[in-house]
C-alpha positions as CSV (number, residue, x, y, z in Angstrom):
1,X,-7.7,-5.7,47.0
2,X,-11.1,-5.6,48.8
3,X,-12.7,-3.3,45.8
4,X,-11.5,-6.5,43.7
5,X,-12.9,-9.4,45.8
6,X,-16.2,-7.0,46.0
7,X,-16.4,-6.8,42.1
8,X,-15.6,-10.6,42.0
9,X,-18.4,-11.2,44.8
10,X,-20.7,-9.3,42.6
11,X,-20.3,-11.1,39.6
12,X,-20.1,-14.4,41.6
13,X,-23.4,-13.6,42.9
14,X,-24.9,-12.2,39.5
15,X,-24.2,-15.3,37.0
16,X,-26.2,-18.4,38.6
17,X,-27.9,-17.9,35.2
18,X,-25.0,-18.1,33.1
19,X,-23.5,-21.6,34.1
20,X,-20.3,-21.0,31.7
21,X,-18.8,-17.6,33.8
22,X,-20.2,-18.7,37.1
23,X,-18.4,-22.2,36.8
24,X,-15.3,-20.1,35.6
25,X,-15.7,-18.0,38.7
26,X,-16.1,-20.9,41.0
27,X,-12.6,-22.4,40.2
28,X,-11.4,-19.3,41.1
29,X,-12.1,-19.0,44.3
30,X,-9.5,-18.0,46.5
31,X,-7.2,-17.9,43.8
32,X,-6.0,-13.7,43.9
33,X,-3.9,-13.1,41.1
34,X,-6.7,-15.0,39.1
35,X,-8.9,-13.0,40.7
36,X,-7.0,-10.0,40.6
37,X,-6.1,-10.2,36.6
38,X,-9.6,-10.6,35.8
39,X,-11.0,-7.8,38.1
40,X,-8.4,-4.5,38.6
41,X,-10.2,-2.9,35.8
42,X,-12.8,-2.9,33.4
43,X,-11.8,-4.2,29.9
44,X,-10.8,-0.5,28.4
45,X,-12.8,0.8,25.5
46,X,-11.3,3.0,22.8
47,X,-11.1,3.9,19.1
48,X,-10.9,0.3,18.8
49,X,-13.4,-0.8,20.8
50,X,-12.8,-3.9,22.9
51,X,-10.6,-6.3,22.8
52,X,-9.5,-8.8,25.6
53,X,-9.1,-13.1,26.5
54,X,-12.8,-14.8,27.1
55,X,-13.6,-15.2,30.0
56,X,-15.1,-14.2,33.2
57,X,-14.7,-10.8,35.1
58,X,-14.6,-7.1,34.0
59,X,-11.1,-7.5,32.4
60,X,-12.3,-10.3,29.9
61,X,-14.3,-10.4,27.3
62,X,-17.4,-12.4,27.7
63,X,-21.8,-11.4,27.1
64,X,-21.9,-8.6,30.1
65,X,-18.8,-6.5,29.0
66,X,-20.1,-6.8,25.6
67,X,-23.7,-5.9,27.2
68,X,-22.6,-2.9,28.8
69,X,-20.9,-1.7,25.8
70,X,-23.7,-2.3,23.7
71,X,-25.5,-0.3,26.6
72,X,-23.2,2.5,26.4
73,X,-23.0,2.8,22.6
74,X,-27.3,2.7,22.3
75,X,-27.4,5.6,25.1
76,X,-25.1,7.3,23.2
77,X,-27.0,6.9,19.9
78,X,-30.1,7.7,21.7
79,X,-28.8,11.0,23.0
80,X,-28.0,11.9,19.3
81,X,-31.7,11.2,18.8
82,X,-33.1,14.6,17.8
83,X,-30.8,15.3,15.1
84,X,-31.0,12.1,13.2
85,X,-34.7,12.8,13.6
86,X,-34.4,16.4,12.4
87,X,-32.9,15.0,9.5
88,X,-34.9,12.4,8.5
89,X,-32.2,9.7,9.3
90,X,-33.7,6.6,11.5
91,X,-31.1,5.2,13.8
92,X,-29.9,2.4,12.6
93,X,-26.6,0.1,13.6
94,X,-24.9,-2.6,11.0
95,X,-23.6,-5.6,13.1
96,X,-21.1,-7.9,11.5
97,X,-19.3,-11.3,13.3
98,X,-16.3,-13.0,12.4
99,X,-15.5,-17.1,13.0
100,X,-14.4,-16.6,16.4
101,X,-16.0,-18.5,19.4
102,X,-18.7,-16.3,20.9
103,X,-18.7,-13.9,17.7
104,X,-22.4,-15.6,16.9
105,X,-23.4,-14.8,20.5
106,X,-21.8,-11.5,21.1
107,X,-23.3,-10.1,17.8
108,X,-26.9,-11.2,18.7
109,X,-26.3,-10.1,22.0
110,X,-25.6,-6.6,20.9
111,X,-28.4,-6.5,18.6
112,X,-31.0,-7.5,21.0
113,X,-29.4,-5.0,23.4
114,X,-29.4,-2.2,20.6
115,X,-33.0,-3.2,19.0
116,X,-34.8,-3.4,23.2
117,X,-33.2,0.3,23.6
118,X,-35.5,1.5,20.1
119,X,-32.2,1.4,17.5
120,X,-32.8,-0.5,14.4
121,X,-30.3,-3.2,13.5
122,X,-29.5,-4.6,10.4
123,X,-27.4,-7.8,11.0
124,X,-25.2,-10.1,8.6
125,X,-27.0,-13.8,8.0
126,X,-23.9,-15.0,8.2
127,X,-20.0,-14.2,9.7
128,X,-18.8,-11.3,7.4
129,X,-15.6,-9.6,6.7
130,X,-15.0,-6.6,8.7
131,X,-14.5,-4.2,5.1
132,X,-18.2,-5.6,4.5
133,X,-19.1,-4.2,7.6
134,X,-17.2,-0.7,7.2
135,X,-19.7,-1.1,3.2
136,X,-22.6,-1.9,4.8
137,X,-22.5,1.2,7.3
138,X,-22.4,3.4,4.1
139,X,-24.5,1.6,1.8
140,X,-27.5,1.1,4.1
141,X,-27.0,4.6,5.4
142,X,-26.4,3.9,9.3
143,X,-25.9,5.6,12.1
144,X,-23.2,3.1,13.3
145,X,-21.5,-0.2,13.1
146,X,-20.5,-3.2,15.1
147,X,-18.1,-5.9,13.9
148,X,-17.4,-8.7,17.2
149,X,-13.7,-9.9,16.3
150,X,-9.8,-10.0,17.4
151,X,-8.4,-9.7,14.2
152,X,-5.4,-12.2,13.9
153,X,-5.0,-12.7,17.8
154,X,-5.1,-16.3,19.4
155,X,-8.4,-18.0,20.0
156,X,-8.0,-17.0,23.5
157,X,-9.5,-13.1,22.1
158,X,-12.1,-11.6,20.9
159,X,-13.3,-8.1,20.3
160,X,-16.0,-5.4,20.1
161,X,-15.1,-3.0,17.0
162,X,-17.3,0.2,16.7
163,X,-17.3,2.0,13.7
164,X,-19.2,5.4,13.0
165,X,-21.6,6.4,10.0
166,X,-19.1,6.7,7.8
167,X,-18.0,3.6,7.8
168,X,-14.7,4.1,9.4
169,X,-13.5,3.3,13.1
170,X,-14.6,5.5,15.9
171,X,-13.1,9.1,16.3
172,X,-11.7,9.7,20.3
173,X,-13.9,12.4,20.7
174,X,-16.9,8.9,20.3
175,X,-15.1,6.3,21.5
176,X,-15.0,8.9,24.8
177,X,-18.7,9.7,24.9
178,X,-19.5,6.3,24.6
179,X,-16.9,4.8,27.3
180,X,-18.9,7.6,29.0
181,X,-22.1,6.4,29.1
182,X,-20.8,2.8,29.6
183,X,-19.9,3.5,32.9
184,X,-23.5,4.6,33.8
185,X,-24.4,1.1,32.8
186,X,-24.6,-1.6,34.7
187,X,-23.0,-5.1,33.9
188,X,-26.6,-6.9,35.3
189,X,-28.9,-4.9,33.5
190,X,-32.3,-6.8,32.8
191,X,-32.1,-8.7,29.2
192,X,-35.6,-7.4,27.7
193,X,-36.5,-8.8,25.4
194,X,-35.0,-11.8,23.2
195,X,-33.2,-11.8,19.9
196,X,-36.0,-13.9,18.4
197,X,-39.1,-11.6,19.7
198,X,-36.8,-8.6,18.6
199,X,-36.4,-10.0,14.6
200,X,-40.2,-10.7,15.1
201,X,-40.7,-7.2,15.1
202,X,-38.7,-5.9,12.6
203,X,-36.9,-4.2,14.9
204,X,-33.8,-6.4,14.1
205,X,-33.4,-7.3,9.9
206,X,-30.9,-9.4,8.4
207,X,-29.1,-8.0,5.8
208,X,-29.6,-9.0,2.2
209,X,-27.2,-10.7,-0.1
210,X,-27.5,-8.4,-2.7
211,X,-25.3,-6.1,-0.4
212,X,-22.7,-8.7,0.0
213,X,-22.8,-9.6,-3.7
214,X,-23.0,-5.2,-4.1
215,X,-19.1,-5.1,-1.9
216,X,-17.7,-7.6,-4.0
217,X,-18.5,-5.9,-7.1
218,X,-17.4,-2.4,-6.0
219,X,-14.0,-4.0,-4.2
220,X,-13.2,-4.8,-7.9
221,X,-13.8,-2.0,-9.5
222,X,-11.3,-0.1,-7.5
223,X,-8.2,-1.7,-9.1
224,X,-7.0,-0.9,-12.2
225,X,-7.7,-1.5,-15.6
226,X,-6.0,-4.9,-17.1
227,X,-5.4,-3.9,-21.0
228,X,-5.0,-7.9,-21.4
229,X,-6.4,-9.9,-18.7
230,X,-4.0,-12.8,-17.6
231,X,-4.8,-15.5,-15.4
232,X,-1.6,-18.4,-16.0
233,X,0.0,-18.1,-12.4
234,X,-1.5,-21.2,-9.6
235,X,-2.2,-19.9,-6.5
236,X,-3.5,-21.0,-3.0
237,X,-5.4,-19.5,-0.8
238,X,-6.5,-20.0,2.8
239,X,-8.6,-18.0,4.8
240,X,-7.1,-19.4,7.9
241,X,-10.5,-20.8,9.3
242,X,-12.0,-17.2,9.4
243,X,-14.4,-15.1,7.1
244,X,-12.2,-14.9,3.7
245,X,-13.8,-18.0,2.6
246,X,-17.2,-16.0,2.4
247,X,-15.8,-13.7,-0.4
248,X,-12.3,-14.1,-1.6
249,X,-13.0,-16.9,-3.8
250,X,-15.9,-15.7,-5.1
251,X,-14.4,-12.0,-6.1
252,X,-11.5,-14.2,-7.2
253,X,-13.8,-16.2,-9.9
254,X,-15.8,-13.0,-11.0
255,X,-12.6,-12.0,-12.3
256,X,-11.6,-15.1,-14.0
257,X,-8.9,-16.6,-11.3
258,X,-10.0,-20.3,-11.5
259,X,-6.7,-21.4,-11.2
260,X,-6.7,-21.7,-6.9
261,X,-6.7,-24.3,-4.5
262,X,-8.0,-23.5,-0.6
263,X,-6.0,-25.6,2.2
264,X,-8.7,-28.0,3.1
265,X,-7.9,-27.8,6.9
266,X,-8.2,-24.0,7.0
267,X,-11.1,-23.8,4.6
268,X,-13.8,-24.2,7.4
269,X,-14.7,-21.3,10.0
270,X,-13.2,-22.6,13.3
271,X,-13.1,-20.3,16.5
272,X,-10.3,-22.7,17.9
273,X,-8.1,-22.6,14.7
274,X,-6.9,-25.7,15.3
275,X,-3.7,-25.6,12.8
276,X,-2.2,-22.0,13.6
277,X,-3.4,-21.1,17.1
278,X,-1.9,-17.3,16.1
279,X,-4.1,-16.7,13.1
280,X,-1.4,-14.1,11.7
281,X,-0.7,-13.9,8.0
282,X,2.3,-12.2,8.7
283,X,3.8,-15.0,10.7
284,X,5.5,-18.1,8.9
285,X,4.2,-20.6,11.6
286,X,0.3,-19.5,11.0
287,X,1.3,-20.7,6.8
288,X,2.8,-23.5,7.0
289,X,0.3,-26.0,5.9
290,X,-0.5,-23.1,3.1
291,X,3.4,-23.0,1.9
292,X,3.4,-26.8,2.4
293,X,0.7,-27.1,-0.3
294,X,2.2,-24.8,-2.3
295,X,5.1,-26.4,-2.4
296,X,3.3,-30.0,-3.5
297,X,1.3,-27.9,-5.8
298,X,4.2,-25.9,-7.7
299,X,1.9,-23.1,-7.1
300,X,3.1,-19.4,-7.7
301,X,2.1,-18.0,-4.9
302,X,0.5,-18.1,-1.5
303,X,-2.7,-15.7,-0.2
304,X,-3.6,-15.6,3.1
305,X,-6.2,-13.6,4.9
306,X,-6.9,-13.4,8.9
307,X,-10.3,-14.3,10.2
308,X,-12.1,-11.0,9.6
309,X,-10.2,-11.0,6.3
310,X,-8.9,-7.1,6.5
311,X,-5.6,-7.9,6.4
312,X,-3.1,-10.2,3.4
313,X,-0.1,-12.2,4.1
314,X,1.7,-14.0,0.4
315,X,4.7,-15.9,0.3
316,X,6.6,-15.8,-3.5
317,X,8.0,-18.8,-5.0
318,X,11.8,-18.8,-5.7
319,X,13.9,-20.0,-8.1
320,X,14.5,-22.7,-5.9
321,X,10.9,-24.2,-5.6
322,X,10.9,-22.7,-1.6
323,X,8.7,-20.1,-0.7
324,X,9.5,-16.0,0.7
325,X,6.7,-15.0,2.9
326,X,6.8,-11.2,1.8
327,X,6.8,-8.4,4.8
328,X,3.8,-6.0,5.1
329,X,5.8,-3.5,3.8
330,X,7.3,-5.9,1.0
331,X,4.2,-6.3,-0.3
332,X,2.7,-2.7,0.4
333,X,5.7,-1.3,-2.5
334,X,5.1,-3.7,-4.7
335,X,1.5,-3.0,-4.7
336,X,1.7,0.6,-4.7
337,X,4.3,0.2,-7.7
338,X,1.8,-1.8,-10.0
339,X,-0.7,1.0,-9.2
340,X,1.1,4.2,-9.6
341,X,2.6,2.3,-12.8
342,X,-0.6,0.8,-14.3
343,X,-2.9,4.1,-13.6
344,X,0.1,6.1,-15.5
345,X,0.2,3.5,-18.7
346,X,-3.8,3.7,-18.9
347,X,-4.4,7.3,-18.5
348,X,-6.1,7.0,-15.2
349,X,-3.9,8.4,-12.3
350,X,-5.4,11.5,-11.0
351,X,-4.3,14.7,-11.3
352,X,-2.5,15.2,-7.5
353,X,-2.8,11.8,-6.5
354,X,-2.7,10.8,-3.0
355,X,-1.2,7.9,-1.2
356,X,-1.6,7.3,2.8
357,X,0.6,5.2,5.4
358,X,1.4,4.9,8.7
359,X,4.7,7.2,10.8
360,X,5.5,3.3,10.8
361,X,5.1,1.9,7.5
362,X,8.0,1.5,5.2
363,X,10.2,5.2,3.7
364,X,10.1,3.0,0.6
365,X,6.4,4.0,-0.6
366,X,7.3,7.7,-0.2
367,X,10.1,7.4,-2.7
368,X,8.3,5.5,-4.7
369,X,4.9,7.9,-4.5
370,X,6.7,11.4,-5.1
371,X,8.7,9.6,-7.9
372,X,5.6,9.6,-9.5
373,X,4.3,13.1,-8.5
374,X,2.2,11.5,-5.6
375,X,1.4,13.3,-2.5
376,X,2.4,11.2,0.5
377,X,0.2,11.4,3.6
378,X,1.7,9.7,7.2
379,X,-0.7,9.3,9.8
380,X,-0.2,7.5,13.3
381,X,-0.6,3.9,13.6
382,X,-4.1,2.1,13.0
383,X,-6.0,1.9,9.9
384,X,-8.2,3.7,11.4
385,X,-6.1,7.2,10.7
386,X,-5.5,6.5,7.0
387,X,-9.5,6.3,7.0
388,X,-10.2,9.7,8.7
389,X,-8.3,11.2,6.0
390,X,-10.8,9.5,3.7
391,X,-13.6,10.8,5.1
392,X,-12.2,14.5,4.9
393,X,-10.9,13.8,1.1
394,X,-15.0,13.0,0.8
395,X,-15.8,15.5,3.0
396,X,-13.7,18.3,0.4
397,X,-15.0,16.2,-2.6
398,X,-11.0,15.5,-3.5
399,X,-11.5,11.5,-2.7
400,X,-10.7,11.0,-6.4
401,X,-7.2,11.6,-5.7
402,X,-6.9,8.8,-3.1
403,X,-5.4,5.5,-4.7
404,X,-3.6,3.5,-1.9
405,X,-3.3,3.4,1.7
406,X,-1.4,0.2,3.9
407,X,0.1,-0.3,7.0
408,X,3.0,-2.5,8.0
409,X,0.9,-5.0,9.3
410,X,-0.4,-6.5,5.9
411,X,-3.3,-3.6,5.7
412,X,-4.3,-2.2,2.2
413,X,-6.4,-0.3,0.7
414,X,-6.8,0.9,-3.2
415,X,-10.1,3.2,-3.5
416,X,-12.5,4.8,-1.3
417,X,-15.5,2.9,-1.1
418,X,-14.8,1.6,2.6
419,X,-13.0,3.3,5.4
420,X,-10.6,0.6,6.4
421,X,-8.3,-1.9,5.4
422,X,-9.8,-4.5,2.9
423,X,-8.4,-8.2,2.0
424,X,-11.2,-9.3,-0.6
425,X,-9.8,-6.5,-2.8
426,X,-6.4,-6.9,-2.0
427,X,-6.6,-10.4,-2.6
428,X,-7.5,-9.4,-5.8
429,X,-5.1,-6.8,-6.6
430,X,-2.1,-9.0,-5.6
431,X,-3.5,-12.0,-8.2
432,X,-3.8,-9.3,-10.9
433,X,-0.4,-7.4,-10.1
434,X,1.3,-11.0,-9.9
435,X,-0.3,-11.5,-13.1
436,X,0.8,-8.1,-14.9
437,X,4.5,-8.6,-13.5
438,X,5.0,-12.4,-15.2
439,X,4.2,-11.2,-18.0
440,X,7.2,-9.4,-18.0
441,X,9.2,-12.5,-16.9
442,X,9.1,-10.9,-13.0
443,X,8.0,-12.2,-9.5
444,X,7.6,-9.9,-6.7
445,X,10.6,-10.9,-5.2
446,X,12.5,-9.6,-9.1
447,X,9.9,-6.2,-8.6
448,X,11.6,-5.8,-4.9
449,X,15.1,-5.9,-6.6
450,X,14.5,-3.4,-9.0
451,X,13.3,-0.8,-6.8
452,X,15.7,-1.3,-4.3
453,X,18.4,-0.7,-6.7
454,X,16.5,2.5,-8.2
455,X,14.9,4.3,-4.9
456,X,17.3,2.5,-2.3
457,X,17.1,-0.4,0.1
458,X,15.7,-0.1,3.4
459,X,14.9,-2.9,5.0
460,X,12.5,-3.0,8.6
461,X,11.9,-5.9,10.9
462,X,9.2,-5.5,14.1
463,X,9.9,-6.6,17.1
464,X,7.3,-7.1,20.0
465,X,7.9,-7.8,23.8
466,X,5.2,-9.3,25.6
467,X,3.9,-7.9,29.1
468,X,0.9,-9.5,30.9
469,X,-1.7,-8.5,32.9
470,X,-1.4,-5.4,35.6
471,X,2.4,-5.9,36.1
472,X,2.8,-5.5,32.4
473,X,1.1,-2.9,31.8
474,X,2.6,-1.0,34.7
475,X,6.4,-2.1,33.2
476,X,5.1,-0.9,29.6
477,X,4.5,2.4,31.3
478,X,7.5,2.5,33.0
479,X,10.0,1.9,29.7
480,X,8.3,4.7,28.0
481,X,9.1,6.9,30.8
482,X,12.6,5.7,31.0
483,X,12.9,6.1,27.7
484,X,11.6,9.7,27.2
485,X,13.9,11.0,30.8
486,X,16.7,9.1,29.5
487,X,17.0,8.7,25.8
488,X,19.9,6.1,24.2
489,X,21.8,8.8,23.3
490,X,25.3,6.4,21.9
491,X,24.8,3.1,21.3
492,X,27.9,1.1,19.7
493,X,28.9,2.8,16.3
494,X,25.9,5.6,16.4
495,X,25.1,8.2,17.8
496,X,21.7,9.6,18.3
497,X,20.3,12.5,16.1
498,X,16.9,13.1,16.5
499,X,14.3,12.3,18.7
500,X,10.6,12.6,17.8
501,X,7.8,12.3,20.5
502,X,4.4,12.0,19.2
503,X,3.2,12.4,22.9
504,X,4.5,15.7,23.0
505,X,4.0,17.0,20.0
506,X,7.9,17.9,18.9
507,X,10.7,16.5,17.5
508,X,14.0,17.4,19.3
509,X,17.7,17.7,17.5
510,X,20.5,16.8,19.4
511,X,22.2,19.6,17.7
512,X,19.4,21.6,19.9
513,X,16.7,22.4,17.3
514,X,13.3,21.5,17.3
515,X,10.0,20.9,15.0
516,X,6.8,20.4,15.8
517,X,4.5,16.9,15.0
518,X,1.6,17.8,13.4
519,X,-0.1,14.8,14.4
520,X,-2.5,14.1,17.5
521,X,-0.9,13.0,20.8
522,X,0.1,9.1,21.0
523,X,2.0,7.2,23.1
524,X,5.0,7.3,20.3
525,X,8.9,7.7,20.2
526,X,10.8,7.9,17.3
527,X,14.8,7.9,17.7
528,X,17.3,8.4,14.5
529,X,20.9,7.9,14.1
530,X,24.0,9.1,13.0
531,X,24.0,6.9,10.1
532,X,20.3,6.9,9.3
533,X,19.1,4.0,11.1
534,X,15.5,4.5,13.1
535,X,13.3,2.4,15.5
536,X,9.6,3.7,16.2
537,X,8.4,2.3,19.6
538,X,4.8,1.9,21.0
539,X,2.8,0.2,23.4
540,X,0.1,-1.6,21.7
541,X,-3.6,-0.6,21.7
542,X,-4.7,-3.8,20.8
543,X,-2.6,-6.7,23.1
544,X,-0.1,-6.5,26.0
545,X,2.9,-5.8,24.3
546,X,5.6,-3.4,23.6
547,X,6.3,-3.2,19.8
548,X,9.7,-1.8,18.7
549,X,9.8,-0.8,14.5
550,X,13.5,-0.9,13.5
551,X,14.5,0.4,9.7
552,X,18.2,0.6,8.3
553,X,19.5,0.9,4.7
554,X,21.9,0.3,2.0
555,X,23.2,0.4,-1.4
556,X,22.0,-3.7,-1.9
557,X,19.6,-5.8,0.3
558,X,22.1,-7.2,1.9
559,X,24.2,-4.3,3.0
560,X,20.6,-3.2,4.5
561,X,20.2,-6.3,6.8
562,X,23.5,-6.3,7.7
563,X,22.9,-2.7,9.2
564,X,19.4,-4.0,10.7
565,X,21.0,-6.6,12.2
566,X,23.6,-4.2,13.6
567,X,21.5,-1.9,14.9
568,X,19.1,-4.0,16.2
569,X,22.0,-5.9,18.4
570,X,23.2,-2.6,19.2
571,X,20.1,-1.0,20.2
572,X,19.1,-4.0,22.6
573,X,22.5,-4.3,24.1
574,X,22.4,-0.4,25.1
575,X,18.2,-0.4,26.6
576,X,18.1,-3.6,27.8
């Protein structure tokens, strides 16, 4: 504890200037797991960059963590120096922002940090989807990129995402030499000189429009071709009071979808997101006032994006008149269906096509992808994997091949101008595929049917279990150990088959054989049973939980939940 109180005496001392995270420390006082939560470590930096609550001390996200990463990621640009110079490259960093509270502040704060160490920044006008980020980075040929955003976590978050020059999120072997030089930095470094006096100089630019209007154009012209362009289905759309209202609706209206409404209360960028405090699109509580206006409107169906607009939630209306709020992998098939099936009718699937997901994303799209003579591609979880393999398909001059990637977590992405997940274009693709399947008298939920019955029904549900602060993290640690020493072997009505540890490397047979993973390390188990059901589970990199992937199957849909139901009960009953 007395390295804690020191760090908190530090900062306490440090912030008379800032009266926000002084006042904040202040309360405080004398408070020690307060104290203790927001100072037994620094806010850990990764592939992902940072991500933590707001707030005061080195375990929260606030303008001297995101100072001291900014620090770390200009000295580490700066010791690249000599070979961007060698080859003729300036060093230049793309900064992006997102609707959240501080985003404005955090961004301008990382430019003026970046521009006062001699890297040239080019910084949005305005908040910006993270995919326009990931195009800026290539288009404008930089050295690096910077989106400040949580994603879909509560207002309580925020982020610091670094991506590399081409666009996609850092490797490890960067994320570790810039946590390295981080740690030479020091939270209470002098400001320099100000954001204003910086853009004075040219040393910081805003970026131009003509980029933004330049993604828009090239997010469309990665779908395929529409042999008869239809545009009779309603829809509504809300960007749940993040950066989707910036360019869904306009790459909606360049393609001739007039026919959308936008849910007035969520139409606005809000930090606080007043009507769904968990800005989700996969949850049913962050849609309701979406699916109620859907419901007055008769509307066909319902797009939602999260506030950096990278990943797509849509609910389906029934027969009935209610609404189905499609899974990530729901919608990932039926997506990757209308692709497969639309290149093939027009003569534009590639020879050896590729399709990418994660060791968690639905068996479904396999099926479905060799079916068509598709190569299928797993990679660990994070979007961030399927766009590595992106960058080597560039890097072999085979991206061609490439024409879908998702994730379970509403994450898609058809073509390879960006390097990660993209909700303007998949906003599109889902209007256009709803389009292509009514004409055929068909809804999503009638294109799910169909390939149930002709590749098989499996049917996943996630389940996450929450652990906060230190304690948390520790218990976290703790199950996976447990888990790996003593695996559930028999639970009621299965027995176990296989177990594959991504930590490890291997994947062990209870029969006594083994097979190695051919993926890097990660945190990961993977256990099978007798009778084919799986669960995948993982501590998050991204928020203090423990998320547990189950999968089961069946002849029908519902002889698949009733086995997901079972083995979820049965599972949970045997680990506790």
């Amino acid at each position: 504890m007395e390295d804690i109180y020191k760090a908190y005496d530090l900062w306490l001392n440090n912030t008379q200037s800032m009266p926000e995270l002084h006042s904040e420390l202040l309360e405080i006082s004398g408070d020690e797991p307060s104290i203790t939560d927001r100072f037994y470590k620094d806010l850990e930096f990764g592939t992902g960059g940072l991500r933590g609550v707001l707030g005061a001390g080195t375990n929260r996200m606030n303008v001297l963590t995101v100072g001291r990463c900014a620090r770390g990621l200009a000295m580490h640009l700066r010791r690249r120096a000599i070979t961007q110079l060698l080859s003729g490259k300036p060093q230049t960093v793309a900064i992006a922002y997102d609707s959240r509270n501080c985003s404005e502040l955090f961004a301008k704060t990382s430019a003026r940090i970046l521009a006062d160490a001699g890297i040239g920044v080019r910084i949005f006008k305005h908040i910006m989807p993270t995919p326009a980020l990931s195009y800026a980075i290539r288009k404008l040929g930089c050295a690096a990129g910077v989106v400040v955003t949580a994603s879909h976590n509560p207002a309580e978050y925020n982020g610091f995402k670094v991506y590399g020059s081409d666009g996609g999120q850092l490797t490890p072997e960067d994320a570790s030499a810039i946590y390295k030089q981080m740690q030479k930095s020091d939270y209470f470094a002098p400001p320099g000189r100000t954001f204003e006096e910086l853009v004075g100089a040219g040393l910081i630019k805003y970026i131009d429009d003509e980029i933004v209007d330049a993604f828009i154009a090239d997010a469309a012209a990665q779908l395929p071709p529409e042999e008869e362009p239809r545009r009779n289905l309603k829809y509504i759309y809300t960007p749940l009071n993040g950066t989707g209202i910036m360019c869904v609706p306009k790459i909606l209206q360049n393609a001739g979808f007039e026919n959308f409404e936008m849910v007035p209360e969520q139409s606005e960028p809000d930090g606080n997101f007043p009507t769904c405090p968990y800005p989700n699109p996969e949850l049913p509580q962050a849609l309701e006032l979406g699916l109620k206006l859907a419901a007055e409107r008769s509307a066909d169906l319902l797009l939602a994006t999260d506030p950096d607009c990278d990943r797509v939630g849509v609910a389906v209306k029934k027969p009935d008149g209610t609404y189905r709020l499609l899974t990530g992998n729901e919608l990932g098939v039926v997506l990757l269906y209308y692709i497969l099936t639309r290149r093939r009718d027009t003569g534009t699937l590639p020879k050896s096509p590729i399709v990418i997901k994660t060791i968690v994303t639905t068996e479904l799209a396999a099926r479905i992808a060799r079916d068509f003579g598709a190569e299928i591609i797993d990679v660990l979880t994070g979007f961030k994997y399927i766009g590595e393999q992106l960058t080597l398909l560039e890097r072999d001059g085979e991206l061609e091949r490439y024409i879908f990637g998702f994730e379970e977590s509403c994450g898609y992405l058809c073509g390879g101008y960006v390097r990660d997940k993209d909700g303007v274009s998949t906003s599109l693709l889902v209007c256009q595929a709803a389009e292509y399947f009514a004409a055929q008298g068909k809804t999503f939920i009638d294109v799910l049917d169909e390939l149930g019955k002709k590749y098989g029904f499996i049917e996943t549900r996630l389940v996450n279990v929450r652990y906060e602060g230190a304690a948390g993290a520790a218990k976290m640690r703790e199950i996976m150990k447990m888990l790996r020493e003593a695996p559930p072997k028999s639970i009621p009505g299965r027995e176990l088959v296989a177990i594959k540890d991504y930590k490890n490397g291997d994947t062990s047979y209870i029969d006594g054989g083994k097979r190695e993973v051919k993926l890097p390390p990660s945190d990961v188990l993977k256990f099978t049973y007798s009778d084919g059901c799986e669960v995948i589970i993982r501590p998050s990199g991204t928020e203090p939980q423990l998320k547990l992937y189950y999968a089961a199957g069946g002849e029908t849909r519902e002889g698949a939940q009733g086995q997901l139901e079972s083995f979820i009960g049965a599972f949970e009953e045997t680990v506790g």
